[in-house]
N, C-alpha and C positions, 0 to 999 in steps of 0.2 A: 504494500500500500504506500503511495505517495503520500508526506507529509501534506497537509492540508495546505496551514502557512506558507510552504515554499510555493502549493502549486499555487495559490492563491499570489503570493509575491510574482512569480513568471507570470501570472497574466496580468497582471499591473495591476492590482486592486489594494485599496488601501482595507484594512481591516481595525473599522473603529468601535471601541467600547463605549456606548452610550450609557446613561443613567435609567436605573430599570423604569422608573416612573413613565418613560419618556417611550418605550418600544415595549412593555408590561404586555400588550396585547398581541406582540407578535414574537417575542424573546428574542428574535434577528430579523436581518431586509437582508435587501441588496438593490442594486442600481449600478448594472453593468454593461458594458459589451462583451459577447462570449461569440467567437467566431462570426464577428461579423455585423452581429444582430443586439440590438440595446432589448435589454431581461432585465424587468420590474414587475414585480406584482404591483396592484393599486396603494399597496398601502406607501410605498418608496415617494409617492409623490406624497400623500397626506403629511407624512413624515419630514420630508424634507430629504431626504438622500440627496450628496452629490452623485455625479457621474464617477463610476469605476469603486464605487463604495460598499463595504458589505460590514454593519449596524452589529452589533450584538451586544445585548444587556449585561451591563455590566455584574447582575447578580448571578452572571453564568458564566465568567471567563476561567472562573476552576475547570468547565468544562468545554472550555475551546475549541478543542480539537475535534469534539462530536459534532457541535453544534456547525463550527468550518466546513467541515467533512458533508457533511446534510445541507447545508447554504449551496456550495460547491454538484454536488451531486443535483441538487434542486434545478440549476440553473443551466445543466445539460440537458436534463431533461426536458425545460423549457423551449430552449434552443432546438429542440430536436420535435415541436409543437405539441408538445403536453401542455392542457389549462395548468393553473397556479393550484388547482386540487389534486392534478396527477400526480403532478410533479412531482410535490409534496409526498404524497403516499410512496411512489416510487423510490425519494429521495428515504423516507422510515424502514421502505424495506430492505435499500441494499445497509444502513445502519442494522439494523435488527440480525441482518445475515451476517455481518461484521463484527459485531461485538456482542450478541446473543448470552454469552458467555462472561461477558468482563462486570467485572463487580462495579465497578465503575462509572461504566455507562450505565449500569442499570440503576444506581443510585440515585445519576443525573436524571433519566426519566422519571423518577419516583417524587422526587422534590419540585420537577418540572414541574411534572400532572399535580401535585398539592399546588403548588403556586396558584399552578391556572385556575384553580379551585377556590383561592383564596382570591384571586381577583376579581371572580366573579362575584363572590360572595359579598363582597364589598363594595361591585357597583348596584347590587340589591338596596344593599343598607343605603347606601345613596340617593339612590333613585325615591324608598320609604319616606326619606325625609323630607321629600320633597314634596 
């Protein structure tokens, strides 16, 4: 397996840690050119992404290299015309087939899915108060 980072560095893409507040609903973007072709989901513009950028929350860079790995894997998929929901699944499986096994990644997924659990939960109570 190609390091992430590098292959991310050879195709020119900066790789920035944001403030989880700030990407909370999507834990990473991206806003690239990949072979050619400029790869964005909708939310890279809501967001703000520059060009050649790929976002990741900063409550997740213990787990870098998954999340790089799954960005990465995302955005060929893309390029290869998979929607932003294929892709994604695509990008879970060859993760799952990769690291199935690693204590590690399964951690990250664990903490993820609580997270995104807690986010929700919190725009409830928000929404209540209103």
């Amino acid at each position: 397996m190609i390091n992430p980072k590098v292959k991310a560095s050879n195709l020119g893409y900066k790789i920035r840690y944001v403030s989880h507040e700030v990407i909370k609903d999507y834990n990473a973007c991206y806003n690239v050119i990949y072979n050619g072709k400029r790869i964005k989901p909708p939310a890279a513009d809501r967001l703000g992404i520059p060009l050649n950028e790929i976002w990741i929350s900063e409550k997740w860079k213990k787990y870098k290299k998954y999340i790089l790995y799954h960005e990465l894997a995302e955005i060929k998929f893309r390029a290869q015309g998979c929607s932003v929901e294929e892709a994604h699944i695509l990008a879970e499986m060859e993760c799952i087939k990769l690291w199935r096994d690693n204590p590690m990644w399964r951690e990250f997924i664990v903490e993820m899915h609580i997270s995104d659990i807690e986010n929700m939960a919190n725009e409830v109570k928000m929404k209540n108060k209103d």
